[in-house]
N, C-alpha and C positions, 0 to 999 in steps of 0.2 A: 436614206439617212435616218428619216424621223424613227420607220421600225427598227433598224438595226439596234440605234441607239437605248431605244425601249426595252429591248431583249434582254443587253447585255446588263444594262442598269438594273433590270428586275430580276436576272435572275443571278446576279451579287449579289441578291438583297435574301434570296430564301436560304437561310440558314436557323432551321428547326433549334438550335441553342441559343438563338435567340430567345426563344422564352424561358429559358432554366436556366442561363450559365448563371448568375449570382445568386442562385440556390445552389448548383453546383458549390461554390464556394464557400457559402453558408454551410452546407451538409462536410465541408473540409476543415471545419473548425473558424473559417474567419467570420468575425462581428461588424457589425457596419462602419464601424471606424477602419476596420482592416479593408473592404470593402470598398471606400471610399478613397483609402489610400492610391488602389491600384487603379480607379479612374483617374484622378492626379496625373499619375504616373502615363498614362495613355494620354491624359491633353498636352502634358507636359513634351512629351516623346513629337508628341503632331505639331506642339507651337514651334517648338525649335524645328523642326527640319520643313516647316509649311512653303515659308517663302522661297527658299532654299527651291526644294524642289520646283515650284511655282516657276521657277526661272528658266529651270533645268527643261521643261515642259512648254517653253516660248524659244529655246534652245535646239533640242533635240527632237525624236519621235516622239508625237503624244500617246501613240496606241505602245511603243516599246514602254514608255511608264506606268501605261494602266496594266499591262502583261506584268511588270515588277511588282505591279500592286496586286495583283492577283495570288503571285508565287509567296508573298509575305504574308497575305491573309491566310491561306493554307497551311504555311507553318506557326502562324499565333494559334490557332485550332488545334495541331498538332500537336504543340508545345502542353495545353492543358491537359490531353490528353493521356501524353505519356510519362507527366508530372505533373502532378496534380496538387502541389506544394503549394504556401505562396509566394514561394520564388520562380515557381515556373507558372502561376497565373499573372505574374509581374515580368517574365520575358515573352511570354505571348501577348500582354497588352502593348510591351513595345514594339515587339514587332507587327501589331493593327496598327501604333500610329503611325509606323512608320508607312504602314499600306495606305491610311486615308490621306495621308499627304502626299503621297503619288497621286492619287483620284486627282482628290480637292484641286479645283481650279482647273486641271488639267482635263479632267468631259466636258469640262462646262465651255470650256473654250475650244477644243474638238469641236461638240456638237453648235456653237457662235458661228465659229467663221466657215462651218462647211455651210451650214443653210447663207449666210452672205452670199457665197460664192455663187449661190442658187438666187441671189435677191429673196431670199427668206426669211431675212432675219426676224421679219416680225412676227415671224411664226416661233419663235423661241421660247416665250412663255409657255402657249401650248404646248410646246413639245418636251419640256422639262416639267411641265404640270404630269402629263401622262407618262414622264419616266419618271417619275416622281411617284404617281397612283400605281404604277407597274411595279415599284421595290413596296412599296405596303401593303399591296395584293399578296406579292409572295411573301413580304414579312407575317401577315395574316396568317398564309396558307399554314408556312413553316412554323410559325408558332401553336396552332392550333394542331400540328403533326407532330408535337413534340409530345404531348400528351399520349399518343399511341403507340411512341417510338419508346420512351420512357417505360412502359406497360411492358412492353415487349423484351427489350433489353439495356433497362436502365439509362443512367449519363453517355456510359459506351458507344450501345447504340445511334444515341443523337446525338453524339459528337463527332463520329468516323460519317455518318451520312451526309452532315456539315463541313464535313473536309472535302470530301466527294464530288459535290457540287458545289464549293468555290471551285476547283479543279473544271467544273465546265466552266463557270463563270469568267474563268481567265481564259479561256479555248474562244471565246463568244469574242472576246477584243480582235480577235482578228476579223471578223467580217467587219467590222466599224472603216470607216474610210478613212484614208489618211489628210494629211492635212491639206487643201490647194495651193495647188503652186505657188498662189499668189503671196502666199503667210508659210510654208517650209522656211523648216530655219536656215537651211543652206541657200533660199534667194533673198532673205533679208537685208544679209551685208554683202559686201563685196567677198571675190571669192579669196580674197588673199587673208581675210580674218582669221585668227585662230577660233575654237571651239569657245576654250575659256575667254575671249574677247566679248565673244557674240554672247555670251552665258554673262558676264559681266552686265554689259550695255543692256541687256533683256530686264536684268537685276535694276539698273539705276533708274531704265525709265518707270517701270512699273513703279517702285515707291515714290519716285519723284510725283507720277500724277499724281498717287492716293495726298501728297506732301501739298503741292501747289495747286490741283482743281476742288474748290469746296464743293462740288455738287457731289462728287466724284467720293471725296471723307466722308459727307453725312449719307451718302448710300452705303459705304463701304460698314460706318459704326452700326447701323439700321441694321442691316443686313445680319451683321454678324450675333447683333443682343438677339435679335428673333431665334436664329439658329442655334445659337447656344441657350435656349432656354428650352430647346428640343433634347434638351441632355437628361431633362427630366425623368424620362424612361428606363433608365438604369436602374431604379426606384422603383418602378411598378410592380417587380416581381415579390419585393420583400413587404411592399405594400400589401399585397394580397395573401402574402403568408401573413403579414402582422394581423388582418382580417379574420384569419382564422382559415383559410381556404388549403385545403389538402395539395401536394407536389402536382399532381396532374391535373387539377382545378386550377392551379394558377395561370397556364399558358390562356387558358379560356378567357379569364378575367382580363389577360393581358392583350389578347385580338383584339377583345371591344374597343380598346384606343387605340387599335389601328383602324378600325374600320373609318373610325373618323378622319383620320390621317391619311386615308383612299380617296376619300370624300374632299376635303379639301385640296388637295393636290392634283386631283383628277379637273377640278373648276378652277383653278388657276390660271388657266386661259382664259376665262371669260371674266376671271376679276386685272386683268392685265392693266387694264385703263382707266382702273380706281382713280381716284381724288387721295390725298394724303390723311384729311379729315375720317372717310369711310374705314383707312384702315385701322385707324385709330380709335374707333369706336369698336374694327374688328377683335381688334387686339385686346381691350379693355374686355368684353365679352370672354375669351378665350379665357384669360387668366381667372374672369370669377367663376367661370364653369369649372377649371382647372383645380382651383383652391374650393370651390366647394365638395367637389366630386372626390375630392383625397381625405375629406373632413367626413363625407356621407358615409365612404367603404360600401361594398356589396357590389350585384352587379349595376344599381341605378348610380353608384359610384363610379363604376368605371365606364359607363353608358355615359358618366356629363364629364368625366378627362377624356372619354375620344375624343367628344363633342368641341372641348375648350384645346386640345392639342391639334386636331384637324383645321379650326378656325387659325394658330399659329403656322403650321403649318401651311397654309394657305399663304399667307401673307410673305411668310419669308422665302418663298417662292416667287412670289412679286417682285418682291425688295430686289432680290439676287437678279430679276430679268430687267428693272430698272437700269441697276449698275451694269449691266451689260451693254445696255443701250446708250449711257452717257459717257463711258469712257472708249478714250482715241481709237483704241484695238491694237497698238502697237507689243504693247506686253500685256497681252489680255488675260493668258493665265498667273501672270505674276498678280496683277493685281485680283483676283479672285483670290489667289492664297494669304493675301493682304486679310481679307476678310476670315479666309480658315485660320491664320492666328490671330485675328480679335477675339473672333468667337473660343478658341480654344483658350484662353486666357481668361477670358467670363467662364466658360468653364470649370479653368480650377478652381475659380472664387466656389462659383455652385459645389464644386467636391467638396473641399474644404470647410464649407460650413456645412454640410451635411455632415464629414468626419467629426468635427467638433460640436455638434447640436446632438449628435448620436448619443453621447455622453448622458445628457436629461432626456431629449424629447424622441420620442416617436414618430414614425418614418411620414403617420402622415399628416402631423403637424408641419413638419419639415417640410414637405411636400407644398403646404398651404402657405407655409410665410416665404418659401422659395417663388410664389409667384409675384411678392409684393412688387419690387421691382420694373413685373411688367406695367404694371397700374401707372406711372410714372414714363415707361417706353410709350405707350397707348396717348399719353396728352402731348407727345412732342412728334408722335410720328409725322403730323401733317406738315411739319417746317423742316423734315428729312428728308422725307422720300423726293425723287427727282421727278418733274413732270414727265408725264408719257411720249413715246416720240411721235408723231404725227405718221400715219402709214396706214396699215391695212389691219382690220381686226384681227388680233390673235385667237379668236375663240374656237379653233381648230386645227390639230395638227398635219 
């Protein structure tokens, strides 16, 4: 389960347009307000259809949703490709939100209830820590191959190779296991339920916990501020042009903050049984590395945003293995997509003032007063996070 899982996660993740698509766009005539617009339009596309899905995904097959989500991210790729407007970089980012809201919630609860079934759950941190260091390994790889791909045959090139390999990426969901007997959505209810019953009933419990367990809300809000302040990255590329750094020097600039993001993700098992106070301090750290390192520019700039994105990273990995562990498990992936539309709602706050701050200030001012917020997430963490569950150390998957 643990490797399967790793595979399939990391190798969704290497898509070499990852480091150019918003120079793509930029080289298409749009400005960072234009820019800005079409992440909007991507959280926007994910908050509406998050829980939706989430439900559909405690409902039906979970590997048939993540294959959906495979076949959608191939065609948002596609889409830029073969229109290259910004009406058609605005129907391929619909159709990514509509592919991470198949994900969202839906591996996370795959990969929950198959290690239960194993008595493993408390190996879940680990094992999303290192599927987690598995997609920023290949985001690394793929962004730093973009640079050569780019040399070789321009956007083209590493855009069709990015198609290519989503294409494996969704072939890889089939070795993933299916769900246990125990949690199929067909032994849930009785057999005389209709589909849309049990898709209902999936739907009311999930928001009902997030509604009536407080331990359950403040992991859920936790959770989601950390992750959406990983939005951050959408920004790095025009960062590094604003720097001064040539179209194949940017994917470069832009690895170094993954590399930190390998780093923290990959020790997320071993921070599984933190104190709320530690992360809070971790978190306060992240953002002043984060804001200074946008403020530095160069590569000792984007050496202390890996730095300060790895340490977030880190943490909302935790957060995310907490709420796993304090809620019932009845609608497990509902309530995970609970989280993918908090975050995706913080989100468009982050687009939006980046679209309208575009107007006076520079990407990496913006960048720096974007992490004020966390400074503020960082003093409350410790009366968030939910204590740890009593079991076996997760510091291995």
């Amino acid at each position: 389960m643990s490797v399967r899982a790793v595979a399939y996660a990391s190798v969704r993740e290497f898509v070499p347009f990852y480091g150019l698509y918003v120079l793509l766009f930029e080289d298409h005539g749009l400005g960072a307000g234009s820019i800005s617009s079409l992440f909007v339009l991507w959280s926007v596309v994910a908050f509406v259809s998050e829980v939706p899905s989430g439900a559909w995904a405690d409902t039906v097959s979970r590997r048939a949703l993540l294959a959906g989500s495979g076949v959608l991210l191939t065609a948002a790729f596609t889409m830029w490709l073969v229109w290259p407007t910004y009406w058609g970089f605005a129907a391929g980012f619909a159709l990514w939100g509509l592919s991470e809201s198949l994900k969202s919630g839906t591996f996370e609860a795959l990969v929950y209830d198959g290690l239960a079934a194993r008595a493993g759950e408390h190996r879940y941190a680990a094992v999303m820590g290192c599927a987690a260091a598995g997609e920023m390994v290949c985001v690394f790889a793929a962004t730093l191959s973009a640079a050569p791909l780019f040399g070789l045959g321009g956007y083209a090139l590493v855009g069709w190779t990015s198609v290519a390999i989503t294409v494996a990426g969704t072939l890889l969901v089939f070795t993933l296991p299916a769900a246990p007997k125990s949690t199929e959505a067909d032994e849930i209810d009785g057999p005389g339920d209709t589909l849309a019953a049990r898709y209902l009933a999936r739907l009311r419990d999930g928001t009902n916990e997030v509604r009536t367990d407080s331990a359950v809300r403040r992991a859920v809000v936790l959770t989601a501020a950390l992750l959406a302040c990983l939005a951050f990255d959408e920004y790095f590329g025009l960062l590094a042009r604003e720097d001064g750094a040539s179209t194949e020097f940017v994917p470069v600039l832009v690895a170094l903050t993954v590399v930190g993001q390998v780093v923290g993700a990959a020790t997320a098992g071993r921070g599984a049984q933190m104190r709320g106070r530690a992360m809070g301090v971790i978190v306060t750290i992240g953002a002043l590395a984060l804001a200074l390192g946008a403020l530095a520019g160069g590569v000792a700039g984007f050496v202390a945003i890996g730095l300060g994105y790895g340490a977030l990273h880190h943490t909302a990995i935790v957060a995310e293995a907490r709420l796993q562990e304090t809620m019932s498990g009845r609608a497990r992936a509902t309530v995970s997509s609970v989280v993918g539309v908090t975050s995706e709602m913080l989100s468009v706050a982050i687009f939006a003032g980046f679209a309208l701050g575009s107007v006076w200030l520079p990407v990496a001012i913006l960048v720096a007063a974007a992490t004020m917020p966390l400074f503020t997430l960082g003093a409350v963490a410790g009366r968030m996070l939910p204590s740890a569950a009593k079991g076996e150390p997760s510091g291995s998957p």
